[in-house]
Phi, psi and omega in degrees: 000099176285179197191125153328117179311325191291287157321297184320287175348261198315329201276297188310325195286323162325307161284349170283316161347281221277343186265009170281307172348285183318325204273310169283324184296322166290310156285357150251095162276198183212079179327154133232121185297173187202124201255354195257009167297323195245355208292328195250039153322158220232085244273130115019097162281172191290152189309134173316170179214031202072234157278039209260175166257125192266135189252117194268335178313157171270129153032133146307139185308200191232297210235140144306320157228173181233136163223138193248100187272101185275079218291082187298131170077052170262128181246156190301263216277040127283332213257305211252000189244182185321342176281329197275335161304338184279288211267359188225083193304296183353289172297310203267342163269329154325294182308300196302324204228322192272196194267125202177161181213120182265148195197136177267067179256165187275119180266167205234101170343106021255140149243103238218160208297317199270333181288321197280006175246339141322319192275317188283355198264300184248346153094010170277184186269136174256168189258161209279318156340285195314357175288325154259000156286002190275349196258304177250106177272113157335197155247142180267139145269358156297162170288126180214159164307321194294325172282319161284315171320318136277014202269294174307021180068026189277122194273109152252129193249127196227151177205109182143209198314107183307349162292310169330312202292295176280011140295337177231072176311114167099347203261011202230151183262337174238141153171121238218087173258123145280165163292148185234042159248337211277048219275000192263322178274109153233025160246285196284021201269310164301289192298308174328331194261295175325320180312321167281355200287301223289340179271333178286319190300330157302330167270186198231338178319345195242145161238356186231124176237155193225100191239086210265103181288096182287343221264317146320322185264340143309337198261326185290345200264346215260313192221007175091159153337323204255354168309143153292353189279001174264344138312290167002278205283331186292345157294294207293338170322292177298005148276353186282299207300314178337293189312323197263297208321287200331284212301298173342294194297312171326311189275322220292006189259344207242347181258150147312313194238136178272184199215140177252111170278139169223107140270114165207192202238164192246343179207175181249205195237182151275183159268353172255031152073026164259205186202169177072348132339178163217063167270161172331295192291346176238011135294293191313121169241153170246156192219109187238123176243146232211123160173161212266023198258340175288328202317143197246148155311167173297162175048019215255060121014137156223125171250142165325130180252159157271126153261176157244154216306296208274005161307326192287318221277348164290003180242302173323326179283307192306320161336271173291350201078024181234142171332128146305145179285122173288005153242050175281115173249049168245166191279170141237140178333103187300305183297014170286330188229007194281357186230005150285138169318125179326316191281343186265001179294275191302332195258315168282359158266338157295316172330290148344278190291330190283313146346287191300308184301310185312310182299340177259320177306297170296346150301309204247106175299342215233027183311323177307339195248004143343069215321314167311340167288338204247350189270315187312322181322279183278016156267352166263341159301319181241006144272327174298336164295301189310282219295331175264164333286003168281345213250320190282317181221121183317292183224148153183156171317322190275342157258358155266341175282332193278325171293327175276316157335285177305319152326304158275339186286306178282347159297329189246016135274306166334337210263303193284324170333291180332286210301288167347293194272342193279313163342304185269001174303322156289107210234100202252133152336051168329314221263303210286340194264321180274351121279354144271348162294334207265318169297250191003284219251015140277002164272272229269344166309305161001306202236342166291320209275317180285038196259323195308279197310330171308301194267031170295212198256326195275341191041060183216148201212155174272086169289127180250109191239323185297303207274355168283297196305320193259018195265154187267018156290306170293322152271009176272356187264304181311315193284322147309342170269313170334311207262311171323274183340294182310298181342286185273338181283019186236346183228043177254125200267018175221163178296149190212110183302294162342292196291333162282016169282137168282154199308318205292309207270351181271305190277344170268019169304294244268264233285320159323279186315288189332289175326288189305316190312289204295331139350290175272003171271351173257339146314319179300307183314264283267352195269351184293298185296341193252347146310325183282323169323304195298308167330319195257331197225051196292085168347121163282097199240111174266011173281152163198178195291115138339151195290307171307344184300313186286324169303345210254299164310287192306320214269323163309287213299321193323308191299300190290313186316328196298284183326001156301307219243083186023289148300332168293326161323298182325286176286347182347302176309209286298330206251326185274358176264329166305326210259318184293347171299318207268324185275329154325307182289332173316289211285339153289319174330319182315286172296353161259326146329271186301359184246308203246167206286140175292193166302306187312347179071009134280159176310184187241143175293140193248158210259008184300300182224169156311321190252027192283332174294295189315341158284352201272101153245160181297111182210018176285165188300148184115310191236041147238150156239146152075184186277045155298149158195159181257156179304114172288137171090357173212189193258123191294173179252355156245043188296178188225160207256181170287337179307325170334313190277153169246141191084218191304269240288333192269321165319322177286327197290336209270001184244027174252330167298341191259002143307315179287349185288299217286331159305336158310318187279294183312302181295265237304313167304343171267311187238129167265118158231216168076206200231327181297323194242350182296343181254016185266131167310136144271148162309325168335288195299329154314306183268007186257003219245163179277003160265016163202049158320303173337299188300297180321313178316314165306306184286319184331286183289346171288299190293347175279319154312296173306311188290289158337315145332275172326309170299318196281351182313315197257047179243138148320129204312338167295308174283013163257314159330290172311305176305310188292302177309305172303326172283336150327288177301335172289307205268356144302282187310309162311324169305305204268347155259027146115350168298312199225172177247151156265132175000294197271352164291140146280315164217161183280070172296315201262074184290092158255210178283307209081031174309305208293330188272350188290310223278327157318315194279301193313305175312308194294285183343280182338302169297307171317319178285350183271333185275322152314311184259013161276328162283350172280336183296280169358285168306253185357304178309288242246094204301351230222319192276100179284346213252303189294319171321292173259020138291327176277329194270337165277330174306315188285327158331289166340293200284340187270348128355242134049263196295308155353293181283351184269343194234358170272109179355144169300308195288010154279348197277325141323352150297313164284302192303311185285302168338279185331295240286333219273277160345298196291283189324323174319291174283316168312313211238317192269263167325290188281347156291334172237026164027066215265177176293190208237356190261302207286294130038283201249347175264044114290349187250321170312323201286316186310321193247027160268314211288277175307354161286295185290315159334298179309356198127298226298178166196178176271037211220120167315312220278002174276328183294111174278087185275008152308331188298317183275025142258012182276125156108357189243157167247033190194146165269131193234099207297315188299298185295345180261316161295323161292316167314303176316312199277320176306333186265331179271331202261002218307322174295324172268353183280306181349286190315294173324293199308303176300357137332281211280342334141278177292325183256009165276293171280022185270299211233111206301335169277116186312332177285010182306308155350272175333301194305299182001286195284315196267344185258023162263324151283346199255351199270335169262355189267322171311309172314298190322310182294311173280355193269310178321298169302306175310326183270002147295308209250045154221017193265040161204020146281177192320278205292359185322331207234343173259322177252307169299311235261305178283010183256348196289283210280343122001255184316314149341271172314306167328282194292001156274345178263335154312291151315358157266335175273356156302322187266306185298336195281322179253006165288312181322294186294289189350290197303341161275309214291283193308343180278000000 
């Protein structure tokens, strides 16, 4: 079966596709608990006393209500730092003076809004999957408080972030969920939550009220930490938190039992307003909990201590009188219980530990050897000691010294329990990671293998797929994978994503993995017989690798090889800013070979082919008429040398690498990313702050100018119309939500969304991409119009501009703008004067659109993703239109860099196979990473960094190869649409 090497490619990346799926479904698995083996279980009496009566009940509650106000992306020093002194006096005196226990807790990577209302709910660790389960939240079905709490007849009133609604379905008797994606929304996100409190607080019907507050965390993603809107909103939090403190109290004369105010944040912020990392500023949350059950002596100081996140949901339980979440591996807050009478001190630490123990038997086979097992051992040893001399004698010294004893002794088991199950927190899908790897790297074996035949002349290749599939190799593989299969799902003692796969979608995994083996073993043969044939016949070949050829290589494996080690994760722009430098300088080196004379008083030879100087031609613009063009990759038939040009024009060609450097250098100085330098000032950080606005405003329409330029020579007179309006439309919608000013503003007072100018924007956009693809139809009709052909294909370029400029920050639009510019000097100075090959080509243009991914900002740190992008222009959450907008906004630099790929070499390169080579050393160049980063991060999957650095470079890489495999399928519709013209 031949196949276009460009097919094949895209068919591989597809299938590399699914085993990357498998491959994350298995290393994030996503467990589901059953809350009902222990739910009606009985609580752990207290250590026998001999023949004494053991107190088996559980504890009586603490507090009479709960009310939990959860501030989303309240990070620790709002609360506790010069800010929570500005803007929030109320709250800094509670901590400070009042009755109140203050706490700095560590939330655990990712942190993103639904794991982290899991942790705190079940005190378990969630696994980094849910960061796209963040987008449509499940019903959580782990044992949580909130599920015990109705179990136990408790009335919850819940108001705010609509994840709530979906993880406890059914559980609330009240409940008013907003969307928590509408990230455009900081007002009515809040008031949808306030409107309700002066009528709840007045009723007595309730006992647990739940107020998950959005609007902080809106304000971070839409202008950073450093808005002033973040004053704002950080008052009215504390006029709110007053408010509820009062009313608590006012009833609190009439109860037996005091009320738990719990103010806390579920993540922090960044210094770029994001989330899901584990930097400083988005771990740390503050957590104050406030009820008179706290009250201090005079002079009694308290500073915020560290805990961890999910300690709360054992203190919460402990609270209300309700059972720990079984799978909880948090502690309890102690100073919480520290003014109870001892025995009930030590009878809620048992409680506790006996918990902890369980969850470590079923977790850990060797538990027994566990240091927390053996300290519970012996702290449960000297409370039955303790509990028979209370039973003998009321009070004496020796028995408050043996109770304070024992008392650390279930603290620093509790400690090591903790320490113990956090280790163990990852429970990974062996079977399900090891046949998606086996796919993966049965792929890129493939396409290492298919490179002689892609990259012929015909770019056409013999896929041997009839004589594998019917081979009696392929059912001796099939009938073993089957019996495997059988194997391990009958004797897997945990859930195995494979094996819940129905038998028909599991055999065709089998039947894949079978295929491809055999596939690639009959290629590898077919490359033996045609090496002893060569053997026998030896080709006279003077070609050998160029200096870009070695760069193009060295500079691929080096970058995956990189991808072992952490820090190089960390820092990734540092390995892509080296390699795009390092090809600047090449490629002057290049151009001053070939522009000036050897000794011989010829040009100096580039070592690519023999006849490699005789291909170096005069091809700048200005000087083609009509759609000449060259064979990228082969030797013209009239050529000419670069010594030929003369002036301006010779200056220009030996002076465009060190253009593209100082635009290099200039995107590098704008967005500080990675993790070492990322908090260091920038322009960004400059041009975002509010006292230069003016200036952002200035860059805004300069780029926005340039970008119209730049664009518009080869657009059609409509789609310049469109372009001009729409860019037009850009810089309206940043006016009117409050980025940049128009001339005659003073200041942006009158702040709305910008529904009406994004959507102003979206209509030109379309239209443009409806006008590129109607000339592309065109070109199909009519076999001969080439012209209509790469009119179209820049207009849909244009339109993806275009959509670019609308969802990419204003202090980003430079970016965009050096981008274009970087493409023309490229194309102008470079590519066509030195007729570099169609491989060489396309990793200049992938080195480019890795580069400008980090330019924009971006890292290997969720929290970098700017998910505001994906709500421009909507009054609603619309989940598909926001994931696309959010990806398209994150990838925006390498599909550009692509688009523009297919774009230069449609209109380049006089051969139909360009398209193909393209299309397969575009694939093979993202499929390599994907594929060994895989392999690394299995035999790396119980390092330190594993789930903070690895984990988010996982789903990185992930997203990469899917947007790939889309720029694959366009690379071969793009050839079709030629091939039939």
């Amino acid at each position: 079966m031949r196949l276009g090497s460009g097919a094949f490619a895209a068919g591989c990346v597809v299938v590399e596709v699914l085993g990357v799926a498998l491959f994350l479904r298995g290393f994030f698995p996503a467990p589901v608990f059953s809350g009902a083996e222990r739910q009606a279980a009985s609580p752990a009496p207290e250590p026998s006393a001999g023949a004494s009566s053991n107190w088996t009940d559980l504890p009586p509650p603490l507090f009479s209500k709960l009310v939990i106000m959860l501030v989303d992306a309240l990070r620790d020093d709002f609360v506790f730092g010069s800010k929570g002194v500005k803007f929030m006096p109320y709250t800094t005196y509670l901590v400070e003076k009042g009755s109140s226990l203050s706490f700095v807790a560590e939330a655990k990577p990712p942190t993103v809004t639904m794991p982290r209302i899991k942790a705190l709910l079940t005190g378990s660790l969630p696994g980094f999957i849910d960061v796209v389960r963040n987008l449509n939240s499940p019903t959580l079905l782990e044992d949580n408080v909130i599920t015990r709490a109705k179990a136990a007849g408790k009335r919850i009133i819940f108001y705010g972030d609509e994840t709530w609604v979906k993880l406890f379905p059914k559980h609330f008797v009240e409940y008013d969920g907003t969307t928590s994606f509408f990230v455009s929304d900081y007002t009515e996100v809040d008031n949808n939550v306030t409107r309700h409190l002066d009528k709840v607080l007045k009723r007595q019907d309730w006992d647990v009220l739940i107020l998950h507050f959005l609007g902080l965390d809106h304000i971070g993603h839409i202008s950073g930490p450093s808005s002033p809107l973040i004053g704002h909103k950080l008052s009215e939090m504390d006029s709110i938190l007053m408010k509820i403190h009062t009313s608590l109290l006012s009833e609190e004369r009439d109860t037996l039992l005091p009320r738990l105010l719990v103010l806390c944040g579920d993540h922090g912020m960044s210094e770029a307003g994001g989330h899901g990392a584990s930097s400083m500023e988005e771990v740390n949350t503050a957590l104050v909990l406030i009820s008179s059950a706290f009250e201090r002596k005079p002079g009694d100081v308290r500073h915020p201590t560290r805990i961890q996140q999910t300690d709360l949901a054992a203190t919460l339980s402990i609270g209300l009188g309700l059972p720990i979440p079984k799978s909880s591996t948090g502690s309890l807050i102690f100073p919480v219980v520290e003014r109870r009478p001892l025995r009930e001190q030590l009878r809620f630490l048992h409680l506790n530990a006996v918990q902890l123990i369980k969850l470590l038997q079923e977790n850990v086979p060797s538990y027994e050897k566990e240091p927390g097992f053996e300290q519970f051992k012996v702290s449960e040893r000297s409370h039955r000691n303790w509990i028979r001399l209370f039973l003998e004698e009321n009070s004496s010294e020796a028995l408050s010294n043996l109770g304070a004893k024992v008392r650390r002794q279930y603290l620093d088991a509790l400690r090591a329990l903790r320490l113990s199950l956090s280790r163990r927190a990852a429970q990974y899908d062996v079977y399900s990671m090891a046949a998606g790897t086996i796919l993966v790297l049965e792929v890129l074996t493939l396409l290492l293998l298919s490179v002689p035949q892609a990259l012929s002349r015909r770019a056409e290749l013999d896929v041997p797929l009839l004589s594998p599939v019917f081979s009696l190799l392929f059912c001796l593989l099939l009938l073993a994978l089957v019996a495997l299969h059988g194997v391990v799902c009958t004797a897997a003692d945990s859930s195995c994503y494979l094996c819940s796969l129905p038998w028909l979608a599991a055999g065709g995994v089998m039947v894949l993995i079978s295929a491809l083996l055999c596939a690639a073993m009959s290629a590898l043969t077919g490359i033996f017989a045609n090496g002893k044939c060569l053997s026998q016949n030896p080709p006279q070949c003077t070609s050998r690798w160029s200096e870009l050829d070695l760069l193009s290589l060295l500079g691929t494996v080096g970058h995956v090889l990189s991808l072992g080690a952490s820090s190089f994760i960390e820092e990734e722009h540092q390995t892509w800013y080296f390699l795009v430098n390092t090809l600047c300088l090449a490629l002057c080196h290049q151009l001053c070979r070939n522009c000036f004379p050897g000794d011989d008083g010829a040009p100096q030879r580039c070592p690519h082919t023999e006849d490699e100087c005789s291909r170096v031609a005069v091809a700048l613009p200005g000087k083609r008429t009509g759609p000449e063009r060259w064979e990228l990759g082969r030797v013209p038939t009239d050529p000419a040398s670069l010594e030929a040009l003369r002036g301006p024009e010779r200056w220009m060609v030996l002076a465009s690498p060190w253009l593209v450097l100082a635009c290099c250098r200039l995107l590098r100085s704008l967005n500080q990313t990675g993790v070492q330098w990322a908090h260091r000032p920038d322009l960004g950080h400059w041009l975002t702050s509010s006292d230069h606005k003016t200036e952002l405003s200035v860059l805004a329409a300069l780029s926005l100018t340039m970008i119209f330029v730049l664009v518009q020579k080869r657009c059609s007179v409509t789609s310049k119309v469109a372009m001009a309006f729409g860019l037009l439309g850009v810089y309206c919608y940043r006016a009117a939500i409050g980025n940049v000013l128009f001339p005659w503003q003073q200041d942006s007072k009158d702040i709305s969304k910008g529904i009406t100018e994004a959507r102003f924007v979206y209509v030109f956009a379309l239209g443009i991409l409806f006008t590129g693809s109607k000339d592309l139809l065109k070109s199909q009709i009519i076999a001969a119009d080439f012209t209509a052909r790469t009119a179209g294909l820049w207009e849909i370029h244009s339109g993806f501009v275009l959509l670019a400029a609308l969802l990419l920050r204003p202090h980003s639009l430079p970016v965009l703008v050096l981008g274009l510019v970087i493409q023309t000097i490229m194309t102008r100075f470079i590519w066509r004067p030195l007729r570099h090959s169609v491989a060489e080509v396309t990793v200049m243009h992938y080195w480019f659109g890795q580069a400008f991914f980090y330019f924009q900002g971006n890292s290997n740190s969720i929290a970098t993703v700017d998910i505001s992008a994906g709500f421009v222009g909507l009054d609603a959450y619309m989940e598909i239109p926001a994931i696309f907008l959010t990806a398209f906004a994150t990838y925006s630099g390498p599909l550009l860099w692509a688009s523009h790929l297919v774009n230069f070499l449609t209109s380049e390169a006089s051969s139909g196979a360009a398209l193909r080579h393209a299309c397969f050393c575009y694939a093979l160049i993202c499929s390599a990473p994907a594929s060994v980063y895989i392999v690394l991060v299995t035999s790396l999957r119980y390092h330190l960094f594993i789930w903070s650095v690895f984990s988010p470079k996982l789903l990185y890489e992930g997203m990469h190869l899917l947007i790939t495999a889309a720029v694959c399928i366009f690379f071969t519709a793009m050839d079709q649409t030629n091939t039939q013209s």
